[in-house]
N, CA and C atoms as a LAMMPS dump frame, in Angstrom:
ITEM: TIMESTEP
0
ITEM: NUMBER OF ATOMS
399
ITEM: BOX BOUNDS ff ff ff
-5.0000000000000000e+02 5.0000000000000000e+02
-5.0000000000000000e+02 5.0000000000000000e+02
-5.0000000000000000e+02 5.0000000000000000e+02
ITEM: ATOMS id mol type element x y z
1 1 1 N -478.507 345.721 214.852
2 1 2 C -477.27 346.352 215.26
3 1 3 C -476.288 345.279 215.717
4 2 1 N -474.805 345.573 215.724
5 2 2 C -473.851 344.552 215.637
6 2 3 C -473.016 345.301 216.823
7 3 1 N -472.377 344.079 217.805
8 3 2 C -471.622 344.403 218.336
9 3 3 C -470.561 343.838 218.577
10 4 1 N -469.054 344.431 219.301
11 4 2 C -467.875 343.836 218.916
12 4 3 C -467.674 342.97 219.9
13 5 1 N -467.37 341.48 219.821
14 5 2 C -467.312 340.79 221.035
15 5 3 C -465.584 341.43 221.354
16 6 1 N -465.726 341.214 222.76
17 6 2 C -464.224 342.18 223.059
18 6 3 C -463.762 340.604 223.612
19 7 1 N -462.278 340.382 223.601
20 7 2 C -461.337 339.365 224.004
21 7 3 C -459.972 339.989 225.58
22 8 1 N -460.249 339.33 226.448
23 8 2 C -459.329 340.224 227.572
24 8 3 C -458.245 339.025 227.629
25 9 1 N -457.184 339.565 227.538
26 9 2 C -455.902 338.517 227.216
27 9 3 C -455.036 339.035 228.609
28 10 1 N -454.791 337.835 229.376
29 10 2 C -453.6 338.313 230.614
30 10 3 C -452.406 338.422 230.1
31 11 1 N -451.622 339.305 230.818
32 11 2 C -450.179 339.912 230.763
33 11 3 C -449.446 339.925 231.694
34 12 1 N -448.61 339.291 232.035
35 12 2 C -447.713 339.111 233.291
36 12 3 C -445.935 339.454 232.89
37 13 1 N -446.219 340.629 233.694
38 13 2 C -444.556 341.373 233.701
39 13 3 C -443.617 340.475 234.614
40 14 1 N -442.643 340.457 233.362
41 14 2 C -441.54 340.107 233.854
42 14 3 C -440.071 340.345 233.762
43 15 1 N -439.248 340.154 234.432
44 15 2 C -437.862 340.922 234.096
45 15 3 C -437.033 341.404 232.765
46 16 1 N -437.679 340.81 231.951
47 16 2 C -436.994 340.871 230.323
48 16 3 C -437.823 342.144 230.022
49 17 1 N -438.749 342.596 230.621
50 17 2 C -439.726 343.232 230.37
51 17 3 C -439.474 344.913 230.443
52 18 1 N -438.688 344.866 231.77
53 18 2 C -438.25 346.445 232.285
54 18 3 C -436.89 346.92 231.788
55 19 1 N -437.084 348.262 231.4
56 19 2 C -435.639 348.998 230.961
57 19 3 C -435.282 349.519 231.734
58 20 1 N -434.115 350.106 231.492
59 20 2 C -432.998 351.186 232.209
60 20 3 C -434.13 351.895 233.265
61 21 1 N -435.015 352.225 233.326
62 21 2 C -435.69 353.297 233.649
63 21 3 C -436.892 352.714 235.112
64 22 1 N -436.649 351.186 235.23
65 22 2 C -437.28 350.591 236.179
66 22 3 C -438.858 350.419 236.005
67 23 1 N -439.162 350.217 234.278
68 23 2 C -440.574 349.771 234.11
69 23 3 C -440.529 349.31 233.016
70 24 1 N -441.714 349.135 232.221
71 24 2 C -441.698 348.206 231.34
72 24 3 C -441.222 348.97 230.266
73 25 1 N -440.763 348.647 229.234
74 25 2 C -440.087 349.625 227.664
75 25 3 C -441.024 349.268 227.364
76 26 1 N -441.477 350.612 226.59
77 26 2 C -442.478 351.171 226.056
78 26 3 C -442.862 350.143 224.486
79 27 1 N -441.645 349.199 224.182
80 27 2 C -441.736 348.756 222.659
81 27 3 C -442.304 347.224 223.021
82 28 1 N -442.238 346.438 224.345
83 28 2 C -443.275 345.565 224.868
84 28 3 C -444.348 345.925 224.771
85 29 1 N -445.01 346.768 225.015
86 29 2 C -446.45 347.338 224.549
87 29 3 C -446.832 346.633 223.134
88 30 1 N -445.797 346.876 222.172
89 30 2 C -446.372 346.133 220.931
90 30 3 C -446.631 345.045 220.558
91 31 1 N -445.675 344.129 222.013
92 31 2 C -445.812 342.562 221.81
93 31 3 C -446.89 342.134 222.697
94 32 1 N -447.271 342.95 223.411
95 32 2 C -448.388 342.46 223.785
96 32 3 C -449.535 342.828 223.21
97 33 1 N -449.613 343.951 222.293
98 33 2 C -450.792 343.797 221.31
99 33 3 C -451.076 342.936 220.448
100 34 1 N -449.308 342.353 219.479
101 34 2 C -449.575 341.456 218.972
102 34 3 C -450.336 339.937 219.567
103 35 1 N -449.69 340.074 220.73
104 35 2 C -450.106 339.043 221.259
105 35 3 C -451.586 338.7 221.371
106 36 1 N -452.085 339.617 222.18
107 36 2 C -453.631 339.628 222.441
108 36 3 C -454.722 339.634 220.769
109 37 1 N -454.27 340.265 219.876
110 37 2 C -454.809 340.261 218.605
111 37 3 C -454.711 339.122 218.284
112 38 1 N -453.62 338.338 218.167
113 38 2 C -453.66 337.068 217.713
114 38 3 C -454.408 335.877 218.591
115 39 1 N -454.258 336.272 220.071
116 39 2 C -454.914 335.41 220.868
117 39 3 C -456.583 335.861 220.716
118 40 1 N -456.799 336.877 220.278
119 40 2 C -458.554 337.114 219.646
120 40 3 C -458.684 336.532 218.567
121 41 1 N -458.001 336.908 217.251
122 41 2 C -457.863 335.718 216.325
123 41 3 C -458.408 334.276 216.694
124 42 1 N -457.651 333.768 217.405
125 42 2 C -457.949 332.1 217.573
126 42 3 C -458.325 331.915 218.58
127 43 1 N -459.17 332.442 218.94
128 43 2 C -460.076 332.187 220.291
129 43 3 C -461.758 332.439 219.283
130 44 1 N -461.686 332.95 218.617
131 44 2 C -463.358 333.181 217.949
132 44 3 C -463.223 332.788 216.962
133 45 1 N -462.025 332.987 215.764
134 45 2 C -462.332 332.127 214.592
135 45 3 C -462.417 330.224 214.554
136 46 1 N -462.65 330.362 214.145
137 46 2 C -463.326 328.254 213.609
138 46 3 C -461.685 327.923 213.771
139 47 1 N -461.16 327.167 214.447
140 47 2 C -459.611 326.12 213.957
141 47 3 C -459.397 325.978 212.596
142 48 1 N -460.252 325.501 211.567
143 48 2 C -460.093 325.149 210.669
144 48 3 C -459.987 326.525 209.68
145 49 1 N -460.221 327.668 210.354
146 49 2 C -460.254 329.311 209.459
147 49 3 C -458.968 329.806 210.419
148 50 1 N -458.502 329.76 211.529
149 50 2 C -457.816 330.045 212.15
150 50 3 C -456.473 329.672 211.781
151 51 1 N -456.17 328.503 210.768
152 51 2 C -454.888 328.098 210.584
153 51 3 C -454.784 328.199 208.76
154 52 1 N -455.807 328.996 208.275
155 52 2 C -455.784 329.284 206.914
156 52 3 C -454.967 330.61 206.702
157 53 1 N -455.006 331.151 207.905
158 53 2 C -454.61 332.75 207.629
159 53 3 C -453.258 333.295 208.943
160 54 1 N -452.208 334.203 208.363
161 54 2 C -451.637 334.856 209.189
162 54 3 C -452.113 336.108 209.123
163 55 1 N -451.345 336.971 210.299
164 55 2 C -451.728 338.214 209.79
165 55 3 C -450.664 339.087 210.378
166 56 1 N -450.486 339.748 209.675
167 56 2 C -449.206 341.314 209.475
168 56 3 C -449.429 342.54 209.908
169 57 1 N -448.968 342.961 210.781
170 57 2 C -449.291 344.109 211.34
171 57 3 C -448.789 345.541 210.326
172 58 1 N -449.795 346.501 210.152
173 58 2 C -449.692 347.537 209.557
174 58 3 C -449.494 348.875 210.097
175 59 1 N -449.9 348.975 211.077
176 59 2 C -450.067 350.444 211.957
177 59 3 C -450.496 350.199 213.11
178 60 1 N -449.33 350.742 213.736
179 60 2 C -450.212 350.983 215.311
180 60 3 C -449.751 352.422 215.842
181 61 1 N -450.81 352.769 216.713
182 61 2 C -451.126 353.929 217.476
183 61 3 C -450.974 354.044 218.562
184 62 1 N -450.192 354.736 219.479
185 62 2 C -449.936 353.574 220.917
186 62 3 C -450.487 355.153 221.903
187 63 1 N -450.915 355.202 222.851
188 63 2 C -451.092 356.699 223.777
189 63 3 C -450.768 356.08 225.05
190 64 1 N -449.515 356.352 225.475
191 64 2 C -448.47 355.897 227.095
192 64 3 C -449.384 356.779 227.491
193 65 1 N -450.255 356.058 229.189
194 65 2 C -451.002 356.7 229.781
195 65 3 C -450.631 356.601 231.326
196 66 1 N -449.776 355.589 231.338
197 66 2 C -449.314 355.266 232.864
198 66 3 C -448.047 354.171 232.569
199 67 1 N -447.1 353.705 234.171
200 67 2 C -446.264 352.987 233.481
201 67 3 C -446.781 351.808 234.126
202 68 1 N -446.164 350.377 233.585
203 68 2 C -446.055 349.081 234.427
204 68 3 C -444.721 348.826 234.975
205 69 1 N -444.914 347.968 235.878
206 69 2 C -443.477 348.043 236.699
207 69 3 C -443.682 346.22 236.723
208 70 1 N -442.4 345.439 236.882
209 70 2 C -442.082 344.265 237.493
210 70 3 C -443.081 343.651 238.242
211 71 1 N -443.831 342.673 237.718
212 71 2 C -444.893 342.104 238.674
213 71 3 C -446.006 342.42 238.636
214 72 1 N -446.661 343.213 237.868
215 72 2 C -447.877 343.785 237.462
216 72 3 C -448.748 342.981 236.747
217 73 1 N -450.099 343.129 237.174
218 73 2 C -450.677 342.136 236.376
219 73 3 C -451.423 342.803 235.8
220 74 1 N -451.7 342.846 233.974
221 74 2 C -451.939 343.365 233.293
222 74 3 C -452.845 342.716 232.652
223 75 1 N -454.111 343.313 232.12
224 75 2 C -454.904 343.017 231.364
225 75 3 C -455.274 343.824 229.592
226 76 1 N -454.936 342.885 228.636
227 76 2 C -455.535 343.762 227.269
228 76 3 C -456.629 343.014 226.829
229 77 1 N -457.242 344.416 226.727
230 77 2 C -458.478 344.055 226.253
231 77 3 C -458.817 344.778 224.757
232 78 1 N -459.329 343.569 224.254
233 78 2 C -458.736 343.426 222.679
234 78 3 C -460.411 344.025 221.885
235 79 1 N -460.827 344.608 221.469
236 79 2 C -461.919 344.278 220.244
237 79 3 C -461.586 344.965 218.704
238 80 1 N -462.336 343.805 217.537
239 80 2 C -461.687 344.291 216.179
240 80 3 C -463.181 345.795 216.04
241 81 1 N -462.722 346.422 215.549
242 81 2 C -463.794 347.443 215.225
243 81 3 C -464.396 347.469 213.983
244 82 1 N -463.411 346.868 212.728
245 82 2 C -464.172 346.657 211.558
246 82 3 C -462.991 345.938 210.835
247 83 1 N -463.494 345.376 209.601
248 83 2 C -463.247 344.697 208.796
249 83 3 C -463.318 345.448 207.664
250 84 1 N -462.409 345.643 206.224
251 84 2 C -462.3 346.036 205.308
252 84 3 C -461.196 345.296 204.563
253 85 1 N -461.963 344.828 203.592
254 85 2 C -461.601 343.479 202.541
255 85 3 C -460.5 342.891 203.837
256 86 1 N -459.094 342.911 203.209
257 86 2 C -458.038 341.617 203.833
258 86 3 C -457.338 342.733 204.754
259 87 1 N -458.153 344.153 205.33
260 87 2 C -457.436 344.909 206.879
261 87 3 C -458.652 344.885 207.933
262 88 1 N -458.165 344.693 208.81
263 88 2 C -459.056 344.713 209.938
264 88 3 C -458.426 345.864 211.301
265 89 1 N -459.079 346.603 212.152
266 89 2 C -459.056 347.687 212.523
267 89 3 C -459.45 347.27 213.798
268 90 1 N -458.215 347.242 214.911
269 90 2 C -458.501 346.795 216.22
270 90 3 C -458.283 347.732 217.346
271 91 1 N -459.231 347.844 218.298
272 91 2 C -458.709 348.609 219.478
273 91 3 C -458.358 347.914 220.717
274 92 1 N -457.406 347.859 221.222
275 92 2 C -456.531 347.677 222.059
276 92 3 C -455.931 348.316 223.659
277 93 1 N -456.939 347.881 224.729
278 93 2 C -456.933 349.095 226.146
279 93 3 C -456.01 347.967 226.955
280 94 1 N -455.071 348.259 227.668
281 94 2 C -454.075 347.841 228.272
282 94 3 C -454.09 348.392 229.841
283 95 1 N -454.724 347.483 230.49
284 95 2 C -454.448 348.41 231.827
285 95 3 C -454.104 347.443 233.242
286 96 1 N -454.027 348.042 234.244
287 96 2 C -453.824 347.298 235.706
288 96 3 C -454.249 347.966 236.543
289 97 1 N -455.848 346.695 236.916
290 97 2 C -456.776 347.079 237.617
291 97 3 C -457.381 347.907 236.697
292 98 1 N -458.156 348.914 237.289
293 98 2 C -458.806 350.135 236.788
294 98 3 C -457.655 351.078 235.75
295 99 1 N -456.72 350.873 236.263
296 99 2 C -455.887 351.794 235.645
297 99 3 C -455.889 351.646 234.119
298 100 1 N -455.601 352.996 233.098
299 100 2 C -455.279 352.409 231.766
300 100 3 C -453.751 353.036 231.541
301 101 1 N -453.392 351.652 230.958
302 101 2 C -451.631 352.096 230.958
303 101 3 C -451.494 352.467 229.291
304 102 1 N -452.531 351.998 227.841
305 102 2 C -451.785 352.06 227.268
306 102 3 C -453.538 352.06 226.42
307 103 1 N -453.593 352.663 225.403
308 103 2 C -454.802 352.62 224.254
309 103 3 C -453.744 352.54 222.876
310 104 1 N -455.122 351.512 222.5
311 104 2 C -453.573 351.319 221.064
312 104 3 C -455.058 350.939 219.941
313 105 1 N -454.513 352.052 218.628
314 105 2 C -455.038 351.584 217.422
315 105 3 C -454.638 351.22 216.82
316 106 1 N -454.67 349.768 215.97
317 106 2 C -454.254 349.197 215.081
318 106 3 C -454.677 348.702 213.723
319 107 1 N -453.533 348.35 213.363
320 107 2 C -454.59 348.268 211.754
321 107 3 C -453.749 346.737 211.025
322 108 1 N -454.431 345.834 210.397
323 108 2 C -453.778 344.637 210.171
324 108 3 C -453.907 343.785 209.079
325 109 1 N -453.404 342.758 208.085
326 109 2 C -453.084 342.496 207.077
327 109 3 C -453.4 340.955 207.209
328 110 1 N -454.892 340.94 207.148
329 110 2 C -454.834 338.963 206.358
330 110 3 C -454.081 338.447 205.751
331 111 1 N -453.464 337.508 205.491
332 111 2 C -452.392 336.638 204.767
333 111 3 C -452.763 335.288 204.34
334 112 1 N -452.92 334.896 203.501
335 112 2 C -453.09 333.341 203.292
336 112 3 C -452.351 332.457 203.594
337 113 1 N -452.122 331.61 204.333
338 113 2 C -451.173 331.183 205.132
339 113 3 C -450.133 330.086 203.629
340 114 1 N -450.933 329.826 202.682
341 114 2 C -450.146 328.938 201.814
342 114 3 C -449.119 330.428 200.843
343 115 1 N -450.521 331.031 200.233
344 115 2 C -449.762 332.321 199.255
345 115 3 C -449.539 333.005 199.738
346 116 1 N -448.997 333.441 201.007
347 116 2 C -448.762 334.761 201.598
348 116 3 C -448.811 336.138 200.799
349 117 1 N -449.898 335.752 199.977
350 117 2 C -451.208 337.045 199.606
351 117 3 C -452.268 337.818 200.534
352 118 1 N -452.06 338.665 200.252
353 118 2 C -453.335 338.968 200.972
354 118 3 C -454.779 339.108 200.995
355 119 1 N -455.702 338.487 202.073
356 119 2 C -456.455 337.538 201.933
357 119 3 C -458.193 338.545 202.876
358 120 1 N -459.294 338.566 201.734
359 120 2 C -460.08 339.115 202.292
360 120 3 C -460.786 338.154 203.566
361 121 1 N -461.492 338.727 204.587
362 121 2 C -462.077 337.565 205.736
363 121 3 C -463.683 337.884 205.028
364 122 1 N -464.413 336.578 204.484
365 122 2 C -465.574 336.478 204.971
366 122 3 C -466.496 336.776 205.242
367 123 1 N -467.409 337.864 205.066
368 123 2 C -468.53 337.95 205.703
369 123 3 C -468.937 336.941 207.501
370 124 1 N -468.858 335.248 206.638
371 124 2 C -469.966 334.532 207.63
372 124 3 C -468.415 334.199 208.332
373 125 1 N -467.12 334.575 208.012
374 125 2 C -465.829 334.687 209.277
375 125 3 C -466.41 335.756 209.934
376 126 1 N -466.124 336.782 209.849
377 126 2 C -466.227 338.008 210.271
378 126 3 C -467.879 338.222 211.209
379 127 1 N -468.55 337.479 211.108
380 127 2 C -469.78 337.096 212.097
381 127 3 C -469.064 336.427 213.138
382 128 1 N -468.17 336.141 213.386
383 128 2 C -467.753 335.13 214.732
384 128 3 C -467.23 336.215 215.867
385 129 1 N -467.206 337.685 215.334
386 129 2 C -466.615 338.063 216.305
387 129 3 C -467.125 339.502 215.982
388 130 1 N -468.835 339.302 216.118
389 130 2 C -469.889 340.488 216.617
390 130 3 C -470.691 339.885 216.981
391 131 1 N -471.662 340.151 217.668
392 131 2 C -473.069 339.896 218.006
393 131 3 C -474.109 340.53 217.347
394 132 1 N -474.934 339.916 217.443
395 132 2 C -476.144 341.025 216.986
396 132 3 C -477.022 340.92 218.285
397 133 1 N -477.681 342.356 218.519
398 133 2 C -477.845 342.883 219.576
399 133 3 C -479.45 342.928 218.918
């Protein structure tokens, strides 16, 4: 049995961050998914596989569960759930403290970083970021 190594990426709110409404806009949420996905990306893949490939975001799913405000320290916690040829399928929990501010499904697009084709991952890639249990 295989399991998903999960990646927890810090998030620190800051003034560019909050709208009209005195918390964070809801469309930062997406940059910090990108963010954390990509910071899982290159935190488990090899350097040398890590700078072969971009990747393109396809879909995301976002469920507002609470807000963040100015100064919040935020944690996403990142794991991919599967791999299928050149899309990979990530879940995404966003919260402060215990709290969850934000669950996000996503869905994403290998790229070859020379042909900006799109690019299947690997099998023995795609081992860098499960365990076997």
């Amino acid at each position: 049995m295989t399991k998903a190594l999960s990646h927890l990426h810090l998030i620190g709110v800051v003034p560019s961050d909050i709208d009209f409404m005195g918390h964070v806009n809801n469309a930062r949420y997406l940059n910090w998914v990108q963010e954390a996905v990509l910071a899982h990306w290159n935190k488990l893949a090899p350097p040398e596989t890590a700078a072969k490939y971009l990747w393109v975001a396809l879909k995301h799913e976002i469920t507002y569960r609470r807000p963040a405000f100015l100064n919040d320290e935020v944690i996403a916690s990142v794991v991919l759930e599967k791999v299928q040829g050149a899309r990979s399928f990530y879940d995404t929990v966003i919260k402060r403290g215990e709290d969850v501010l934000a669950e996000v499904k996503s869905s994403w697009c290998c790229i070859d970083a020379k042909t900006l084709r799109p690019a299947r991952i690997a099998a023995d890639v795609q081992a860098y970021f499960f365990s076997r249990d």
